[in-house]
Backbone of each chain as ProteinMPNN parsed JSONL, in Angstrom:
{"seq_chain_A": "XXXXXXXXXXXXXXXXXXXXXXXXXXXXXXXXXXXXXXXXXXXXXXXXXXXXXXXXXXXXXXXXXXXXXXXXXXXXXXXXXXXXXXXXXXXXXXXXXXXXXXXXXX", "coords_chain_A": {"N_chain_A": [[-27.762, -2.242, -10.698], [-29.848, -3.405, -9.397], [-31.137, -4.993, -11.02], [-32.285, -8.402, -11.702], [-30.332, -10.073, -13.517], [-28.274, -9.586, -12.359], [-27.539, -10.608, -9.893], [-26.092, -12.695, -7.443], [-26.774, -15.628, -7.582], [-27.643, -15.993, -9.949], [-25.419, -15.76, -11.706], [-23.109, -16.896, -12.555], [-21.143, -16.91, -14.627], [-20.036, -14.276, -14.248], [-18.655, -14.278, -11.957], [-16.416, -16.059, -12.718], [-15.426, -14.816, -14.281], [-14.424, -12.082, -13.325], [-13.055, -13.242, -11.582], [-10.976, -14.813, -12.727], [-10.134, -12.685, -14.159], [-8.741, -11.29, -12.129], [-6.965, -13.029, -11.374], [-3.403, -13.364, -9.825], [-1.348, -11.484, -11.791], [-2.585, -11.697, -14.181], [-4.204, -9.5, -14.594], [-2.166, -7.34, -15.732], [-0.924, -9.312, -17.32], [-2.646, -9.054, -19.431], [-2.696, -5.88, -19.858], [-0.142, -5.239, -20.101], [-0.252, -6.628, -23.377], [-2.271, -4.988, -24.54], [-0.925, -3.042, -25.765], [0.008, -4.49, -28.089], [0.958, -7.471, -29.722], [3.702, -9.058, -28.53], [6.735, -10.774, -27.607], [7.79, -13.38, -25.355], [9.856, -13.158, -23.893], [9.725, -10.243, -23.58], [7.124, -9.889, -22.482], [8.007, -10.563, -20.231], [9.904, -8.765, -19.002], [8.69, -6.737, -19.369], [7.162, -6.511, -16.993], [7.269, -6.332, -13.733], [8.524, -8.249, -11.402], [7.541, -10.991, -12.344], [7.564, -14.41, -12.455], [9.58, -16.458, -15.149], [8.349, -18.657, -14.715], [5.919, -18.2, -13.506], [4.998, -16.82, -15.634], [4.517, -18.401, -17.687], [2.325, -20.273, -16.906], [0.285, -18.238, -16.765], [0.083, -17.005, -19.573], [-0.661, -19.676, -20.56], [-3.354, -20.809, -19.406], [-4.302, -18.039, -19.897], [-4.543, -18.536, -22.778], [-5.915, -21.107, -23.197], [-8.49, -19.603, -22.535], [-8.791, -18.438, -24.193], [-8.308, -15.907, -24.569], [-5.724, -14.713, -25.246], [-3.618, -14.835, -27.319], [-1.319, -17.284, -29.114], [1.219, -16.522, -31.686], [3.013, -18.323, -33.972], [6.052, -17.427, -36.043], [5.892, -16.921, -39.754], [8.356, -18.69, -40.639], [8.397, -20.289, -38.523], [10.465, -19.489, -36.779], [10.081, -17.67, -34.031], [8.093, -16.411, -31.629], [5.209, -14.886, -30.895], [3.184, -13.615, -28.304], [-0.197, -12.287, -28.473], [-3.394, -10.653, -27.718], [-6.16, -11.971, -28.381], [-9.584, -11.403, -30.298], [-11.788, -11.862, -27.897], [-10.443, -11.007, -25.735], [-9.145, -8.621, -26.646], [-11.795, -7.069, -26.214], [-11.32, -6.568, -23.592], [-11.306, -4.303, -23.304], [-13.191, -1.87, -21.912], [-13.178, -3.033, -19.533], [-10.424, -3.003, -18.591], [-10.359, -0.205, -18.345], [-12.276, 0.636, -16.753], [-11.918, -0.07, -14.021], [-9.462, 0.947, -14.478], [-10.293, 3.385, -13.667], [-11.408, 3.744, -11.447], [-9.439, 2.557, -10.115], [-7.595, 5.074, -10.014], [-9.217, 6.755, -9.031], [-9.943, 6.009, -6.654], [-8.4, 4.628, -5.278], [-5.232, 4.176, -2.378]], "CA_chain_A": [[-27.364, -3.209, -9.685], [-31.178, -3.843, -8.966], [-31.572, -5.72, -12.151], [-32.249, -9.681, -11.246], [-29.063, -10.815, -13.989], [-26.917, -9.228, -11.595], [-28.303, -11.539, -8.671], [-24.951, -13.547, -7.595], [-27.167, -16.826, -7.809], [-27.861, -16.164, -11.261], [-24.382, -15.018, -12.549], [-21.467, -17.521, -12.6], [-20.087, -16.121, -15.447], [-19.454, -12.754, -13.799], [-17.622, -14.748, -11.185], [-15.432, -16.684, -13.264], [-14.772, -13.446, -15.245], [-13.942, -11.162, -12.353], [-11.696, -14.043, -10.412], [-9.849, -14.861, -13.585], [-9.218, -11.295, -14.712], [-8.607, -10.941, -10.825], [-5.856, -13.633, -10.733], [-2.153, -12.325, -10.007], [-0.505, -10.896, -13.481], [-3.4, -11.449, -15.45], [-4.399, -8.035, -15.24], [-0.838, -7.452, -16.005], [-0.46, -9.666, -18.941], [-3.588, -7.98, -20.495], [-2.737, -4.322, -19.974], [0.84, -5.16, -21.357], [-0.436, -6.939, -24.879], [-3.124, -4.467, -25.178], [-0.463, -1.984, -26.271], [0.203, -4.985, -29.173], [1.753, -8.654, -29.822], [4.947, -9.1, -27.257], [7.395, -12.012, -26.929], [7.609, -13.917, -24.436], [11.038, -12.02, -22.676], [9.864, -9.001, -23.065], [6.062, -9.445, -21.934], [8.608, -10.544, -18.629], [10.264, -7.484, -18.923], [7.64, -5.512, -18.861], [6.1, -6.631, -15.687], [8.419, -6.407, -12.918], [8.519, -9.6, -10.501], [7.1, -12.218, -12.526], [8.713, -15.756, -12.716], [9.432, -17.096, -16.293], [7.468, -20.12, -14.935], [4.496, -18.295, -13.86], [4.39, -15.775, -16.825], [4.263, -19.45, -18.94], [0.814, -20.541, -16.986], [-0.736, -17.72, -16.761], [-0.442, -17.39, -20.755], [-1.4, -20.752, -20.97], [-4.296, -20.3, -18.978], [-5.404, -16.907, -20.6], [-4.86, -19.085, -24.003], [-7.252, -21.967, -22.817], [-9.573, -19.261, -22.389], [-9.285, -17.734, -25.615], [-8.04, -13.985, -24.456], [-4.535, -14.827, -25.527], [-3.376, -16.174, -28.711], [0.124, -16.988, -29.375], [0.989, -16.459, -33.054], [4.323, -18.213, -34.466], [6.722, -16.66, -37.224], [5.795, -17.729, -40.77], [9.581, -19.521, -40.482], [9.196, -20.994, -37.343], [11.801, -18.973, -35.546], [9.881, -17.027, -33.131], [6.546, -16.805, -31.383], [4.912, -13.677, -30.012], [1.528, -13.486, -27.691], [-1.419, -11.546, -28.711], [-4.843, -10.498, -27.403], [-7.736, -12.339, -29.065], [-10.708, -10.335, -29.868], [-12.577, -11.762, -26.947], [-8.971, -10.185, -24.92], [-9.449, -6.973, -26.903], [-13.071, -6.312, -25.44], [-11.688, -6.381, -21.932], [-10.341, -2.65, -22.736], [-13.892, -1.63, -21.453], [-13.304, -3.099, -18.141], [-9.539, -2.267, -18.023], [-10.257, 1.183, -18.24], [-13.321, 0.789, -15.885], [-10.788, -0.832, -12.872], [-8.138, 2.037, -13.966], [-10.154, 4.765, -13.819], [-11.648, 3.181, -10.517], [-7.814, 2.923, -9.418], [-7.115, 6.267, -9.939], [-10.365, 7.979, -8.105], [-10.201, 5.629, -5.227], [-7.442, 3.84, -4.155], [-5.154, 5.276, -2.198]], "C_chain_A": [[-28.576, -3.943, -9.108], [-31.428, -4.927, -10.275], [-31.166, -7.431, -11.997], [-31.043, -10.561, -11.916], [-27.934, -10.637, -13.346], [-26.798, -10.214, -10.097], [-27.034, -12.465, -8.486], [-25.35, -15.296, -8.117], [-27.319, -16.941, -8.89], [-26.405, -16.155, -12.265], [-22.982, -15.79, -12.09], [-20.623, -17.33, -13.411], [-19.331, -14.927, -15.273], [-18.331, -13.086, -12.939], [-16.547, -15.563, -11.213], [-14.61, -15.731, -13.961], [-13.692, -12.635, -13.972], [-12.776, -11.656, -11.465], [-10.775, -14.63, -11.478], [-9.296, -13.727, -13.801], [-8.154, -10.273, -12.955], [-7.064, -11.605, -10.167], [-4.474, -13.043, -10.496], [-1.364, -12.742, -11.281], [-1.271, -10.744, -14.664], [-3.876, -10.213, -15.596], [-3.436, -7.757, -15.648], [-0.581, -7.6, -17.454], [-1.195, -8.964, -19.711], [-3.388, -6.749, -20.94], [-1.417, -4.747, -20.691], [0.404, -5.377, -22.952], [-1.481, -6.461, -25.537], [-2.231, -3.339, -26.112], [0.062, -3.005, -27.975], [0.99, -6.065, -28.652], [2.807, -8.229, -29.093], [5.615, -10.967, -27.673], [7.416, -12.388, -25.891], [8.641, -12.891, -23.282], [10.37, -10.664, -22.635], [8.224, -8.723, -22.28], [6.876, -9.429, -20.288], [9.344, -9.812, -18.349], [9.52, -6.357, -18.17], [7.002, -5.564, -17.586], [6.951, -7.082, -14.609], [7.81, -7.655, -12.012], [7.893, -10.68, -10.983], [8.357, -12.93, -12.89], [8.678, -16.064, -14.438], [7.785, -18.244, -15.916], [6.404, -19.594, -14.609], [3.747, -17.077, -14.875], [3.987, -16.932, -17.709], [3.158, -20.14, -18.245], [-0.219, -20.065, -16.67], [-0.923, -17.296, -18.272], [-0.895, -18.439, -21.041], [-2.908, -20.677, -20.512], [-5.201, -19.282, -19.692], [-5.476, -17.43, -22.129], [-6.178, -20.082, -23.777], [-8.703, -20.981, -22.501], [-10.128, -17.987, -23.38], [-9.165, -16.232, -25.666], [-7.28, -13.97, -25.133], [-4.067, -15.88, -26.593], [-1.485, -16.012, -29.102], [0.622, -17.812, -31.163], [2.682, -16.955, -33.569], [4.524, -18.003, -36.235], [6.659, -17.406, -38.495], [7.488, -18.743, -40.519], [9.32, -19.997, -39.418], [9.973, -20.748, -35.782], [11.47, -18.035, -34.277], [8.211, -16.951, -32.799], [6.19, -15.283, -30.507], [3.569, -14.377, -29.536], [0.898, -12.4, -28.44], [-2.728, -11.849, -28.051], [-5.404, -11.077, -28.536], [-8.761, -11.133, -29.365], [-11.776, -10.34, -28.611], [-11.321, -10.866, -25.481], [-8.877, -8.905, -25.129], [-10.796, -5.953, -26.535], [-13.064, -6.811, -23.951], [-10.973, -4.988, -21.657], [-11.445, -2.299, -21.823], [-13.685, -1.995, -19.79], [-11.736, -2.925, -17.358], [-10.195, -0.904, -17.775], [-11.066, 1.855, -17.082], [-12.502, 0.605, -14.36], [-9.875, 0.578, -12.889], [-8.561, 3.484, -13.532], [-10.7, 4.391, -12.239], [-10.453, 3.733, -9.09], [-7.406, 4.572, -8.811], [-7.471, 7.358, -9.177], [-10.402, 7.653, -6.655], [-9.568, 5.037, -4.664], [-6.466, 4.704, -3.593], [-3.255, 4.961, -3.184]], "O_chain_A": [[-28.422, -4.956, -8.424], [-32.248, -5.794, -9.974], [-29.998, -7.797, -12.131], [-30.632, -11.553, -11.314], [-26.864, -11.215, -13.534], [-25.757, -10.302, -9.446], [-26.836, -13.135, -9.499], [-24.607, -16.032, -8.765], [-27.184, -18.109, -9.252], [-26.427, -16.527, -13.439], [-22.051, -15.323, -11.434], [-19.426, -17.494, -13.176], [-18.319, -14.575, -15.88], [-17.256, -12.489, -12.99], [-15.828, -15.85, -10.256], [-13.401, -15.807, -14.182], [-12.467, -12.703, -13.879], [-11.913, -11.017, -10.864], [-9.677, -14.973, -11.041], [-8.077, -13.595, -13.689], [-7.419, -9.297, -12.808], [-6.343, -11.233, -9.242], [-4.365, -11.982, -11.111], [-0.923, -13.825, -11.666], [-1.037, -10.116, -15.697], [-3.991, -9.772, -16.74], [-3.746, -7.986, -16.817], [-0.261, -6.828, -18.358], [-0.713, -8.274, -20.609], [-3.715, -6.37, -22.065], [-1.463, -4.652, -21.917], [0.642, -4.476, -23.757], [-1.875, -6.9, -26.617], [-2.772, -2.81, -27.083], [0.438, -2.334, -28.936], [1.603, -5.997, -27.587], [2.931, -7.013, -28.951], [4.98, -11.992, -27.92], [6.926, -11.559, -25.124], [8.329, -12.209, -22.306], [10.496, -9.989, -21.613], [8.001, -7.695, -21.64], [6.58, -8.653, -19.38], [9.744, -9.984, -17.197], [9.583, -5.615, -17.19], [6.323, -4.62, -17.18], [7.338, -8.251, -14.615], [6.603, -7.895, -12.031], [7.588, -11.507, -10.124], [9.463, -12.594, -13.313], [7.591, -15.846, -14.972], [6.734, -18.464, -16.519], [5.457, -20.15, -15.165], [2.606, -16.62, -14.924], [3.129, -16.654, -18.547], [2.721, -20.937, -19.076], [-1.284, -20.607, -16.374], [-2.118, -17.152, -18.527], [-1.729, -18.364, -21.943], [-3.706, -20.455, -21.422], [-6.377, -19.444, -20.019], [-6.342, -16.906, -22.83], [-7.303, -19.779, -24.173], [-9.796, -21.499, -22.273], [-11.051, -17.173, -23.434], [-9.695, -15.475, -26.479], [-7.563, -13.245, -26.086], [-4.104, -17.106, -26.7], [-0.743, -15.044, -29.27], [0.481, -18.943, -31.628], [3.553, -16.085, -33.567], [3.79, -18.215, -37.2], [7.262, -18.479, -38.533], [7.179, -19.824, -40.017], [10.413, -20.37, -38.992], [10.08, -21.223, -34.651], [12.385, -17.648, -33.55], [7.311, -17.34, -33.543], [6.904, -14.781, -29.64], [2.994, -15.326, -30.072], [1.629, -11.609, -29.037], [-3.141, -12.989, -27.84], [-5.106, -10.654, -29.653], [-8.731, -10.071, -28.744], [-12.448, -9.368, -28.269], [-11.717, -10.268, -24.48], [-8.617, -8.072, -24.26], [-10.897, -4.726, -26.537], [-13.988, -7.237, -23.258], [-10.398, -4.547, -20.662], [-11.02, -2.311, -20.668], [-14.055, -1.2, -18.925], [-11.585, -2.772, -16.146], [-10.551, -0.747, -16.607], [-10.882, 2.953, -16.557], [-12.738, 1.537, -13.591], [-9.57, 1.221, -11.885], [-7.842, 4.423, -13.19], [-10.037, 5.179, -11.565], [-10.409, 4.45, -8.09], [-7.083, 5.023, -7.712], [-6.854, 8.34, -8.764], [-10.691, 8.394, -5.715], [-9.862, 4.727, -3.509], [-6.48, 5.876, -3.97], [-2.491, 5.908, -3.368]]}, "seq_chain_B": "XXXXXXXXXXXXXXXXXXXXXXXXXXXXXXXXXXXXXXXXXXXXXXXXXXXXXXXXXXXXXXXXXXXXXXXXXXXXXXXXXXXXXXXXXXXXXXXXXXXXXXXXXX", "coords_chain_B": {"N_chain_B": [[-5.898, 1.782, -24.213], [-2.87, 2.585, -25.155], [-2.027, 4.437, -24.016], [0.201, 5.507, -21.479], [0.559, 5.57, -18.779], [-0.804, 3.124, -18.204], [0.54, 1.702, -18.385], [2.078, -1.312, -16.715], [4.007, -0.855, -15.26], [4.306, 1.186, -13.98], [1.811, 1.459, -13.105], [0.658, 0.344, -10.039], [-1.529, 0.873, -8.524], [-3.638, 0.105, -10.361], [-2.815, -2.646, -10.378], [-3.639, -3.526, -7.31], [-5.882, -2.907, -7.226], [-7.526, -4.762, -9.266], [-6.711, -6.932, -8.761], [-7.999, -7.567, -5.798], [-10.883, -6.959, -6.131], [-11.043, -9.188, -7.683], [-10.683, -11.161, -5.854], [-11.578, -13.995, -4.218], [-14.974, -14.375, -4.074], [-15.077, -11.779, -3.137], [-16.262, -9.777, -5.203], [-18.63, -11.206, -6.069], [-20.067, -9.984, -3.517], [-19.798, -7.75, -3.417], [-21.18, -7.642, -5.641], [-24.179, -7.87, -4.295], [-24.661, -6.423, -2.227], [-24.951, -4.102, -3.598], [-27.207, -3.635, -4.664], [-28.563, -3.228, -1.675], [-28.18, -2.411, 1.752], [-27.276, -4.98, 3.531], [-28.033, -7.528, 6.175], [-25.595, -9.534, 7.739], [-26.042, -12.486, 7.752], [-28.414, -12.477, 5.621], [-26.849, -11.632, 3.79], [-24.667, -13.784, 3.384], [-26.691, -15.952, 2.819], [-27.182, -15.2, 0.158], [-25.498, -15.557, -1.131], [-24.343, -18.091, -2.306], [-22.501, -21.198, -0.952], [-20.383, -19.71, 0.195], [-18.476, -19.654, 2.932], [-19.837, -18.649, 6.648], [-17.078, -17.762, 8.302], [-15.14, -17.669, 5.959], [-16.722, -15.243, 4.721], [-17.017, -13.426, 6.675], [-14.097, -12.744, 7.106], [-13.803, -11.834, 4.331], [-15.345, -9.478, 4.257], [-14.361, -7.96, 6.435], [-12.088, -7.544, 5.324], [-12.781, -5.925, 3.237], [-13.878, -3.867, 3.851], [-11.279, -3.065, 5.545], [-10.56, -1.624, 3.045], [-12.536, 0.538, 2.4], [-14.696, -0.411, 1.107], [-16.686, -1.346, 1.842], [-18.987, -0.768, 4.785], [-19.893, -0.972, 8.155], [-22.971, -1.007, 9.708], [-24.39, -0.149, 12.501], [-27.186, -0.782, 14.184], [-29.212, 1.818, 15.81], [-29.975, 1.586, 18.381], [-28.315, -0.854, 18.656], [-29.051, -3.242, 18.406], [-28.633, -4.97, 16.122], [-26.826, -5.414, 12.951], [-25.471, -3.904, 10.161], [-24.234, -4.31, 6.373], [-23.232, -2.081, 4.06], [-22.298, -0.42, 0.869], [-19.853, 1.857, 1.026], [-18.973, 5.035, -0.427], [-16.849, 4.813, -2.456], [-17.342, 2.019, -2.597], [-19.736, 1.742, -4.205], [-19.093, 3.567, -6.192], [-18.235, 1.483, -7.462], [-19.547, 0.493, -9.392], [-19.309, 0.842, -12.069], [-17.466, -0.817, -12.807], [-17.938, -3.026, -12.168], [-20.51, -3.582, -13.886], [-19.31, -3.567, -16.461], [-17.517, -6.083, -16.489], [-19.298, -7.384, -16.031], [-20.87, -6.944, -18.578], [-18.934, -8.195, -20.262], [-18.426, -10.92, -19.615], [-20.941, -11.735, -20.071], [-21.147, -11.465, -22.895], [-18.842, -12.587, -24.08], [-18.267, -15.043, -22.437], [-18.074, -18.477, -21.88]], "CA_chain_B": [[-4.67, 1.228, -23.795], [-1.479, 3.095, -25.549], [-1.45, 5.453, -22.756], [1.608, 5.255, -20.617], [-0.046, 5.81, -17.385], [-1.449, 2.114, -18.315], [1.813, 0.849, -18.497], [2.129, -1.791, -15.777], [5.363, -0.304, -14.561], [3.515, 2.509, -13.458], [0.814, 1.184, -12.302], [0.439, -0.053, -9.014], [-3.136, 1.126, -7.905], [-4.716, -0.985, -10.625], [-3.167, -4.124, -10.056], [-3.584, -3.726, -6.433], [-7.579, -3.26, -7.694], [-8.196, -5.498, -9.892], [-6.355, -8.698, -7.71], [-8.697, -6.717, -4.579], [-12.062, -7.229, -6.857], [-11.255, -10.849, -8.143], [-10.243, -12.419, -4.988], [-12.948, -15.455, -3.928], [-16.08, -13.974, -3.308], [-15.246, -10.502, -3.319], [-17.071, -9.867, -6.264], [-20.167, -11.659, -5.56], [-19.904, -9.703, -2.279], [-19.717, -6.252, -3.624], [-22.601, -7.112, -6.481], [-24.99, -8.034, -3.963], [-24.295, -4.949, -1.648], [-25.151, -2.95, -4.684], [-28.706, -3.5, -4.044], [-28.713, -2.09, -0.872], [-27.853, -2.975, 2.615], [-27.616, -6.118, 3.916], [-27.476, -8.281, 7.379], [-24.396, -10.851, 7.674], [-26.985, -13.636, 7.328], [-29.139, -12.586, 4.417], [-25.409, -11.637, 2.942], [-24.3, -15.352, 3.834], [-27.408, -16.722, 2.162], [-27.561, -14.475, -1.143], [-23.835, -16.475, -1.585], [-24.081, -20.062, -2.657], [-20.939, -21.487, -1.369], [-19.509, -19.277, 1.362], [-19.119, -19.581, 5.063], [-19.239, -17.437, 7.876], [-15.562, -17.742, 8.494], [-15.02, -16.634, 4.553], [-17.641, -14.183, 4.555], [-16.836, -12.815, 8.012], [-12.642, -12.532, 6.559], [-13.673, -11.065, 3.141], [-16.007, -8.172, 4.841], [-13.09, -6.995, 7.111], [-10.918, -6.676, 4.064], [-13.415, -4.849, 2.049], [-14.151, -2.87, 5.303], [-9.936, -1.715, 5.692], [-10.576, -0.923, 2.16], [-13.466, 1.473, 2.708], [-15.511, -0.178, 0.109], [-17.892, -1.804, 2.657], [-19.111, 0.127, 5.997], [-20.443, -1.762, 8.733], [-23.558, 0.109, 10.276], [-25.345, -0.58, 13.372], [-28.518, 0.22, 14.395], [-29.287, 3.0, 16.897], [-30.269, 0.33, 19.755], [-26.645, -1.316, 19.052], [-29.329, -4.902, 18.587], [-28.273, -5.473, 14.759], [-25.277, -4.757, 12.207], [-25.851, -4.489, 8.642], [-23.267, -4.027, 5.841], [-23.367, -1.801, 2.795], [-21.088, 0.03, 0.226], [-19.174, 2.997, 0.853], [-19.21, 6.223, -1.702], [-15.67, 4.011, -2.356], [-17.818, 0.89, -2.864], [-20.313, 2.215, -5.208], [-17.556, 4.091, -7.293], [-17.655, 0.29, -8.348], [-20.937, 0.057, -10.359], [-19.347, 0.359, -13.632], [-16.749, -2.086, -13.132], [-19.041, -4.701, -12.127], [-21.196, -3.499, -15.28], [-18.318, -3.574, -17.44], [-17.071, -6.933, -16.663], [-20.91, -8.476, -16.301], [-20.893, -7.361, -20.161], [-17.972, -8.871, -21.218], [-18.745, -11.892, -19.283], [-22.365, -11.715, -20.759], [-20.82, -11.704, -24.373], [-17.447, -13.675, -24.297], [-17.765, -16.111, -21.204], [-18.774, -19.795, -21.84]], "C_chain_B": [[-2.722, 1.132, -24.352], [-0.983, 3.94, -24.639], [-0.36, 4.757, -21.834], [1.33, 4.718, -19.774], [-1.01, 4.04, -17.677], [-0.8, 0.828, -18.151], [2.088, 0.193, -17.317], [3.389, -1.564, -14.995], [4.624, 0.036, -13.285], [2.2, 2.461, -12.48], [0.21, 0.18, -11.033], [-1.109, -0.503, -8.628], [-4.022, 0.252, -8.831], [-4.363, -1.841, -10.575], [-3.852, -4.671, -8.819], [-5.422, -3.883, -6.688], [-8.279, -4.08, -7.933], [-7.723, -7.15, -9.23], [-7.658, -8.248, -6.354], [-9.728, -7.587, -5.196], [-11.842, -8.612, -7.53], [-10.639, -11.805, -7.373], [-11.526, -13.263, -4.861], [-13.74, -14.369, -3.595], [-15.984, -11.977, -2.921], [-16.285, -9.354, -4.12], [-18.876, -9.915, -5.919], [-20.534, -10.477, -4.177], [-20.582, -8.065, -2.473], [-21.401, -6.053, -5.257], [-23.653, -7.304, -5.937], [-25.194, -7.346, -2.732], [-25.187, -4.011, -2.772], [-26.59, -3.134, -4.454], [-29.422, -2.849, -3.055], [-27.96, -2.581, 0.447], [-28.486, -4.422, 3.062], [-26.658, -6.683, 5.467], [-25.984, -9.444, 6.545], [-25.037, -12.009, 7.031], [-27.871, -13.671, 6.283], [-27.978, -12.956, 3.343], [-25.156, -13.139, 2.191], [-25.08, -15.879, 2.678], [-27.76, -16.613, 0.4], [-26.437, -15.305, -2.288], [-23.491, -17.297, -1.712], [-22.849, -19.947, -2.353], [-19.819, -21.049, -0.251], [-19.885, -19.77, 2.752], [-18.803, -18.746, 5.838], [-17.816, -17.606, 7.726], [-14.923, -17.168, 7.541], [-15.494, -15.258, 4.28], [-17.084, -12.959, 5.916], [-15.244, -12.302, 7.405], [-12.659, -11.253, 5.604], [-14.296, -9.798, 3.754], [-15.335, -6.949, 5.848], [-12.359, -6.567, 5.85], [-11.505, -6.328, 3.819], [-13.987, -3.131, 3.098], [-12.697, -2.085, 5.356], [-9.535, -1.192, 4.401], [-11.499, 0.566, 1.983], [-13.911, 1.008, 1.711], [-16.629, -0.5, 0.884], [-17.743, -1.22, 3.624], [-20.167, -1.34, 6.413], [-21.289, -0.905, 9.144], [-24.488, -0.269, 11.451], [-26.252, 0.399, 13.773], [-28.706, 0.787, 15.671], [-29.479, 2.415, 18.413], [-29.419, -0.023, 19.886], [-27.475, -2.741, 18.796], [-29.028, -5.564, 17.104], [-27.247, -4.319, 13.843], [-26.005, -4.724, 10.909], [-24.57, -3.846, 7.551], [-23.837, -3.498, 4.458], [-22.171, -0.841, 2.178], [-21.065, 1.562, 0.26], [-19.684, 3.796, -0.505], [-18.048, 4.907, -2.82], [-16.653, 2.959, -3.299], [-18.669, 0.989, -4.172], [-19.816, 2.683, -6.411], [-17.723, 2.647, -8.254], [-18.263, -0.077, -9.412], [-20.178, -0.231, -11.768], [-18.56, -0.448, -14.066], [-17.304, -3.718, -13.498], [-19.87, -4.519, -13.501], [-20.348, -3.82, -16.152], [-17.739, -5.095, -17.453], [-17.745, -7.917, -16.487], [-21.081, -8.209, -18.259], [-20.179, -7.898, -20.985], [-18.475, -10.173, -21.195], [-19.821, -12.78, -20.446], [-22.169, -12.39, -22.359], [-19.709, -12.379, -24.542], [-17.07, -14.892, -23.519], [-18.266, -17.372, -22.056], [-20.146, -19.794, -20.683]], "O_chain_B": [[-1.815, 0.321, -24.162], [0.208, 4.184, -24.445], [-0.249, 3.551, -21.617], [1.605, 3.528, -19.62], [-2.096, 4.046, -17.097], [-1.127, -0.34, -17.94], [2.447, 1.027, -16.485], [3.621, -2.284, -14.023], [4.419, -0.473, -12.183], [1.792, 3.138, -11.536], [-0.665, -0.658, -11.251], [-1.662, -1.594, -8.49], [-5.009, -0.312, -8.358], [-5.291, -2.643, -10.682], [-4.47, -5.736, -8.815], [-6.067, -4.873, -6.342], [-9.325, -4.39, -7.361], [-8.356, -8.204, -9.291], [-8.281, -9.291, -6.156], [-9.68, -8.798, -4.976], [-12.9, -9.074, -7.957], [-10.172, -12.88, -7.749], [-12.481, -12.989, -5.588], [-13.297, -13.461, -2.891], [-16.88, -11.237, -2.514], [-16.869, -8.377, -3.651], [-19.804, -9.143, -5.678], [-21.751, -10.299, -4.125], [-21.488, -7.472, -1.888], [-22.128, -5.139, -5.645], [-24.584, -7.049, -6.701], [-26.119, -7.834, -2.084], [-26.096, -3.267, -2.404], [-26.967, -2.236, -3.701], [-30.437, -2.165, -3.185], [-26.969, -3.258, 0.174], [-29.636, -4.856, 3.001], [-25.494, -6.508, 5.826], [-25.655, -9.841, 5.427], [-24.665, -12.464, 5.949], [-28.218, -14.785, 5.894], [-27.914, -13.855, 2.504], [-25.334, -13.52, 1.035], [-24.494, -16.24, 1.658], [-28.294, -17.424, -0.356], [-26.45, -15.55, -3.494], [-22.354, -17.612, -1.36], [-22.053, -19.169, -2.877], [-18.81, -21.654, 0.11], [-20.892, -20.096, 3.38], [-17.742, -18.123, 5.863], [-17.506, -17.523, 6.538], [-14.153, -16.249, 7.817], [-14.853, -14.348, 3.754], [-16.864, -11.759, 5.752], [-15.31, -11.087, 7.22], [-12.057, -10.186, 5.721], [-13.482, -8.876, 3.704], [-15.564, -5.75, 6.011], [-12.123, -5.413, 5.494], [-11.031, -5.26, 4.206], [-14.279, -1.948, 2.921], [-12.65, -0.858, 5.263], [-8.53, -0.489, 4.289], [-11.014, 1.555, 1.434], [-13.743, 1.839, 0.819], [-17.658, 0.109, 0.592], [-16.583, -0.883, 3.859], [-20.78, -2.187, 5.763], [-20.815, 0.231, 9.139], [-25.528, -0.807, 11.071], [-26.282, 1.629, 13.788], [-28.314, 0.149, 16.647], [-29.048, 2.965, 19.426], [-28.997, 0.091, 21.037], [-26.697, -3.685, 18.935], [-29.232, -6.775, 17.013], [-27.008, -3.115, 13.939], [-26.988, -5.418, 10.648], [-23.96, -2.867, 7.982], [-24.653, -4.13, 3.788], [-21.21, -0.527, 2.881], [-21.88, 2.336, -0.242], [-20.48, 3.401, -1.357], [-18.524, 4.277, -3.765], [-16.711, 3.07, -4.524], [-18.311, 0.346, -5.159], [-20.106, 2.224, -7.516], [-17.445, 2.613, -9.453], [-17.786, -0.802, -10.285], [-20.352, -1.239, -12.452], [-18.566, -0.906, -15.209], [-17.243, -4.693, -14.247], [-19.82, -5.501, -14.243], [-20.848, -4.683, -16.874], [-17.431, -5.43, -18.596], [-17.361, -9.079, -16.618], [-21.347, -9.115, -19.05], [-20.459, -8.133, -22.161], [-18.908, -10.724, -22.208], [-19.707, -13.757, -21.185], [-22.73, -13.358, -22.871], [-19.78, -12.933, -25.639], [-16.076, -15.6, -23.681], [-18.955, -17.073, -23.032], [-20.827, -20.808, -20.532]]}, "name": "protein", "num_of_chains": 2, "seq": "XXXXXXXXXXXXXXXXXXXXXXXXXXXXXXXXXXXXXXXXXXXXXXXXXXXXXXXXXXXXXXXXXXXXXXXXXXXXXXXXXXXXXXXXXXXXXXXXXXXXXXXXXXXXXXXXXXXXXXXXXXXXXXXXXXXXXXXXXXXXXXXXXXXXXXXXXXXXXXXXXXXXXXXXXXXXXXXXXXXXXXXXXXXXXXXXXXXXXXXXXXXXXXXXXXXX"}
């Protein structure tokens, strides 16, 4: 934490990271489609109180930023989400947040 | 991230976390704490961007969280703010999502 890259003046990437992965559902959407690809109904299944409309811009959003890739059905007929690989190396900091969760909140 | 206990049903305590740690300035707040203690006004200044009125808001919430302690000095003529056992607990988050950053941000 002494180490000068950590310096807030130096580190706008940490703070774009931490307040995107910070926004409401995006932790959410992540921890759901880490368990694998999802449709659209059921990623809104899975996550009790989101709106259709803002489960559709906070995937857009986590697509524009390259976590979230949404993959349609050789035919056409259906479209699932998926984690990216830059989406699949945020298990490290889920797990860091859950284990966090678990020791210290109440 | 196949574990159950990951399953956003279930899990409360880390959304309530990880929205906590990526509100405005929270962040920044808690990586420049990690250094050591700090006045309101060095705080203020370490924080391109904030203002008292922000800074002064976010430090109560992180305060009825117990991640920040307020501590005054034995005279009662100055305050200074640093991180709880709570607060610290946080190091490897902030590490964890300064390396993603580091390697996947723009």
């Amino acid at each position: 934490m002494t180490d000068a890259s950590m310096d807030p003046r130096y580190c706008q990437r940490f703070h774009r990271a931490i307040e995107l992965l910070g926004r409401r559902w995006n932790g959410a959407i992540i921890v759901a489609l880490g368990a694998g690809a999802m449709r659209f109904t059921d990623l809104r299944n899975t996550i009790p109180g989101i709106s259709d409309r803002l489960l559709g811009q906070r995937l857009r959003e986590l697509e524009s930023e390259r976590i979230v890739h949404r993959v349609v059905s050789p035919d056409g007929s259906s479209a699932a989400y998926e984690l990216t690989d830059k989406g699949t190396a945020l298990d490290p900091v889920i797990a860091s947040v859950s284990d966090w969760a678990d020791a210290h909140a109440p």
